[in-house]
N, C-alpha and C positions, 0 to 999 in steps of 0.2 A: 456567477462564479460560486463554487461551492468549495469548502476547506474542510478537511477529514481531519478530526483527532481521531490518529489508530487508538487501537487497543492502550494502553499502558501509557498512554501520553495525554495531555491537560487533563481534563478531567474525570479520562475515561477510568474503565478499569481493565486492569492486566490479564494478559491471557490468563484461562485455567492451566493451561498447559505452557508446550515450548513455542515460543513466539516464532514465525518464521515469515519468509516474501510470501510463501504460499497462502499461509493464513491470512494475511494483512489483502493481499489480493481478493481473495475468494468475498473478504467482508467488503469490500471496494466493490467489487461488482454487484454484491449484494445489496447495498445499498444504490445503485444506479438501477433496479430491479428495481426497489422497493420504492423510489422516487420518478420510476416510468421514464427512465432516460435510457432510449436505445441507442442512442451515439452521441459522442459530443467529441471535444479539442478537448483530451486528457495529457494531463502534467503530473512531471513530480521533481521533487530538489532531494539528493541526497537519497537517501534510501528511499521515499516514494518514487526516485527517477528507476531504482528496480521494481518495485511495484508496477510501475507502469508498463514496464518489459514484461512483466510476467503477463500483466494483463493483456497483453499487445497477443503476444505466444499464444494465450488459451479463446481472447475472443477479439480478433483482428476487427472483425465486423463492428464494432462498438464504436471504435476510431473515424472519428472525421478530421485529425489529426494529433500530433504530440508535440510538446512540449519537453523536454527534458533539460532539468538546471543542476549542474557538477552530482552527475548520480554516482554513486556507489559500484564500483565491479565486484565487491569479492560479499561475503558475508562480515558482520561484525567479528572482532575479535572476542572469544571466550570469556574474558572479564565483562564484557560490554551485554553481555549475552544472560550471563550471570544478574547484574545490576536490574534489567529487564525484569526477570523475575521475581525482584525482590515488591516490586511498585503492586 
């Protein structure tokens, strides 16, 4: 099993820019690239369960299945979004 701190979360550091699924995606795959794993049983809780949608969207082929626990449907609200960038 492997566990992702995104961007701006434990002890990462925060995007340079506007944090979005797209970005937090793009480095999810990249690192599954970068660790030679062409598919595996991908999950996520909460806002990685849209991560995982997005990732699902742009490289189905990666999936040997999913996981998803109480994901997120819409974007963070504007304050939330805000606090993001401060980190």
């Amino acid at each position: 099993m492997i566990t992702i701190d995104l961007r701006g979360f434990g002890r990462s550091t925060a995007p340079s820019d506007f944090a979005s699924i797209h970005l937090y995606t793009t480095d999810v795959l990249g690192l599954l690239d970068f660790l030679k794993i062409d598919s595996a049983i991908i999950g996520g809780h909460s806002m990685g369960g849209a991560i995982t949608l997005e990732m699902y969207r742009l490289a189905p082929q990666r999936f040997r299945g999913m996981i998803l626990l109480d994901p997120v449907a819409f974007p963070p609200p504007t304050v939330e979004q805000f606090l993001w960038r401060r980190y």
